[in-house]
Each structure stands twice: as C-alpha cells, then as structure tokens.
C-alpha positions in Angstrom: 35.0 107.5 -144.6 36.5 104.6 -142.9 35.4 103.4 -139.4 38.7 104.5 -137.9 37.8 108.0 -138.5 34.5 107.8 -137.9 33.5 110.2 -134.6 30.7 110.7 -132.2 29.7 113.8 -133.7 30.0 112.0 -137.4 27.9 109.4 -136.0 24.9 111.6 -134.4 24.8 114.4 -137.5 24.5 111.4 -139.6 21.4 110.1 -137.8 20.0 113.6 -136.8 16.5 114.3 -137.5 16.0 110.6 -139.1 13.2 108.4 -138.7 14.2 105.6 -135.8 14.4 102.6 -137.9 16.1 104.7 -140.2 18.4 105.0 -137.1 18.7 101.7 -136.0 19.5 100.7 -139.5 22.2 102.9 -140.1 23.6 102.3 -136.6 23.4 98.6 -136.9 25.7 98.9 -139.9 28.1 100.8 -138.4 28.6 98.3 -135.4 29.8 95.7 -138.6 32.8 98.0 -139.0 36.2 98.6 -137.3 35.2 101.7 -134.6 37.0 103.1 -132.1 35.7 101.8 -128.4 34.1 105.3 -127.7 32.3 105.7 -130.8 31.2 101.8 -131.0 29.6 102.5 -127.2 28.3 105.7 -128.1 26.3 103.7 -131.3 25.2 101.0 -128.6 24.1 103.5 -126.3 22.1 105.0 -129.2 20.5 101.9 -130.2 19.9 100.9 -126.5 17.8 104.5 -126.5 16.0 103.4 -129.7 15.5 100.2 -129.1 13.7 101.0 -125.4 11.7 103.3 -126.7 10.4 101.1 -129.0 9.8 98.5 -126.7 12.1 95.9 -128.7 13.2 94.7 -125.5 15.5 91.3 -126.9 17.4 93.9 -129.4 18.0 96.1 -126.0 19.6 93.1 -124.3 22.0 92.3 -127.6 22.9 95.5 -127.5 24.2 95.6 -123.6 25.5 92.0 -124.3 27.8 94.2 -126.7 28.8 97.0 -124.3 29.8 94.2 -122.3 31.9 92.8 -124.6 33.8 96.0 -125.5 33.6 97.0 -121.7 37.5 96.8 -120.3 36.5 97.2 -116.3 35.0 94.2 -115.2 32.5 96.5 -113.0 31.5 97.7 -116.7 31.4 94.3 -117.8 28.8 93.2 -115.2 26.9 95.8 -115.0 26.2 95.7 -118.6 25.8 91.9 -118.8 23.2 92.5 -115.7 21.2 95.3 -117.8 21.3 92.4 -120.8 19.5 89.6 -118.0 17.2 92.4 -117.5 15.8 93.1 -120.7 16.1 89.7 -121.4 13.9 89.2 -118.5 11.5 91.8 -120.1 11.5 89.9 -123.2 10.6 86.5 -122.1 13.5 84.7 -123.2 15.0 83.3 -119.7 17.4 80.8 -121.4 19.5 83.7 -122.7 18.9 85.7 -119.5 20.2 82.8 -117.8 23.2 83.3 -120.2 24.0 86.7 -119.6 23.9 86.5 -115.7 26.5 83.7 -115.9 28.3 86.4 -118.1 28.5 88.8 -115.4 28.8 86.4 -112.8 31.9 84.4 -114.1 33.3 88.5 -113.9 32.0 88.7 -110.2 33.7 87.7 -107.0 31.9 86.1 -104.1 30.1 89.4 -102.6 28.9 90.4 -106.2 27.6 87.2 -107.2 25.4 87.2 -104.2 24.3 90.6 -105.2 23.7 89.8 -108.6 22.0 86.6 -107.9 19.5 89.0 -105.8 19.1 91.6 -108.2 18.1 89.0 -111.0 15.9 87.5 -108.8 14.6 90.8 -107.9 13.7 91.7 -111.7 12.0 88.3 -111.8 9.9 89.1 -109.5 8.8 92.3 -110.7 8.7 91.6 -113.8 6.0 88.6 -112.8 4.2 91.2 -110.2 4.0 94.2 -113.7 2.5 91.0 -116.0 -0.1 90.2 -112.9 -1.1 94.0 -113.1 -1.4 93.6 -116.8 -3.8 89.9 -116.4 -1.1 88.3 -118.3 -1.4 85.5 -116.1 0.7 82.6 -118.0 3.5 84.9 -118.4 3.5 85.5 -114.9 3.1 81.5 -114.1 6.3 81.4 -116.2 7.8 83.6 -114.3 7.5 82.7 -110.6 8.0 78.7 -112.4 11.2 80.1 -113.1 11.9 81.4 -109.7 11.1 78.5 -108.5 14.1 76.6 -109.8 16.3 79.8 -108.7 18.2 80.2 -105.4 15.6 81.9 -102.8 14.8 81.7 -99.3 12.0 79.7 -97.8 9.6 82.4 -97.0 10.2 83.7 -100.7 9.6 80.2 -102.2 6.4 79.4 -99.9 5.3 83.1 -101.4 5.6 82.1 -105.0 4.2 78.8 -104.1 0.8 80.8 -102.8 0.7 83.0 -105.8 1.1 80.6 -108.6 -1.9 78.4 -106.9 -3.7 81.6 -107.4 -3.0 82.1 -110.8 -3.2 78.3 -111.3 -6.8 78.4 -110.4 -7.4 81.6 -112.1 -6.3 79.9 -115.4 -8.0 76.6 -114.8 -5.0 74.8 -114.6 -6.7 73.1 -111.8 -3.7 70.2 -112.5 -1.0 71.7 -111.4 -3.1 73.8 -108.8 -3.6 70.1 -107.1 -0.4 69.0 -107.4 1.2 71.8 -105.6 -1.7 71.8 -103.1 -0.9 68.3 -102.4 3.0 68.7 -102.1 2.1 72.0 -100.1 0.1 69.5 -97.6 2.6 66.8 -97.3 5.7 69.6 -96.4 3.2 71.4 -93.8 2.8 67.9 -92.0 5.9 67.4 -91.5 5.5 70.2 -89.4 
C-alpha cells in the first residue's frame, strides 16, 4: 500500500491491540513515508499519546516539533512548537527548549511573544517547584539557574534568588550559596 493511500483508519487497525513499542515502531516508520497532512498528524498525535504515557518526554517534544512543521496556521504552528518547549522542559534538555520557543516565537507577533515568553517561564517554574516536591534538588537548581538568565520581573528574580540559596545549602554547595549571599548583600545596600 503506498503512503498516499494510506488512511486514518488504515493506520489505527494496523496498530490496534499491539504492544506500544510495537506501536511506536510501526508509527515511526510510517512518518518516513509520503502521508497525507491528516493522516501524518493523526500518526503524531498517536505517538504524542504513546510517548506521554510512557514518560519518553524528549520523543514527545520531536513529535510536536513535527506537528509544527506540517501545521499550516501559524496559531497551530505555535502552539505546537510551545507544547515541544514544554516537554522539552520536562525532559531536561533547555538548549532545545530554547530552540523550539524561538520556533514559535519567530511565528508570534508582539502580544504573543509576551505570552509565550510567560507561559515558558511559567513551565520553568513548575517544572523546578514538581522536582522540589520530588528532592531532586540539582535539577531544580538547574532550573531556577536557568530562569535566572530569562526575562522576569524583579520580585520574581529576588524569589528564585531565595530559593536557590535554599537548595544551595541544602546541597552543600555552600560556594555558590556565598556568592549569591554576598551579591544579595551588596544589591540590598544600595538600598
């Protein structure tokens, strides 16, 4: 059957009652063929699905990078390049969530940026506040170190700022728990 003809329906009584990677490896060859848009979301949509439930996080992101891709509205296109900087996000790998909200941004006019760049912060932040939960305390670190370089308000930075000395002292990192005391100190003088 070629990948012209291939359907929705084709697609999902192909994969019904398989195992998931099963699943994901069928679906994953399909994408390497010529599909119609519909069908080619409706196989990223099931692999999104698979993928989450699976907790494969980075492969969840690809796959919205995708939709992106074939998306035609540029509302589609962001929104799906904003669930990629989100699983990205999930998956630790900020250089490539970095990637995929320039992606939707470079789509975006002035108001939507500004929304986007507060959603992204957004899942930063809880994204660092679900690893605190979980004592996975360098990942958080990470994360509100990251924040730190992003555009935030004052209040928000002097927030982050509090917490990572927390978790700087919680980890013994007693370095950098200094350093920022001491910068902390010399901004509050100024005062």
């Amino acid at each position: 059957m070629l990948g012209d003809e291939l359907s929705k329906s084709d697609v999902e009584a192909k994969i019904e009652g398989k195992g998931d990677f099963i699943k994901i490896d069928y679906l994953s060859n399909i994408l390497k063929q010529k599909l119609h848009r519909d069908t080619k979301k409706f196989v990223y949509l099931k692999l999104i699905e698979i993928y989450d439930k699976k907790r494969m996080f980075n492969d969840v992101a690809k796959m919205y990078e995708g939709l992106g891709i074939i998306s035609i509205a540029f509302s589609e296109q962001i929104k799906n390049y904003i669930k990629a900087t989100e699983y990205y996000i999930k998956a630790g790998f900020f250089d490539k969530a970095d990637y995929s909200m320039k992606k939707a941004i470079n789509e975006a006019n002035s108001v939507e940026r500004n929304e986007i760049n507060i959603t992204i912060k957004n899942f930063y932040k809880k994204q660092a506040e679900e690893y605190e939960m979980n004592s996975k305390r360098n990942a958080a670190v990470k994360i509100y170190e990251k924040l730190l370089e992003m555009n935030i308000t004052d209040q928000e930075r002097k927030e982050i700022k509090v917490k990572l000395m927390e978790l700087y002292e919680k980890l013994g990192k007693l370095k950098e728990f200094y350093a920022m005391k001491r910068f902390e100190e010399r901004e509050f003088s100024k005062f």
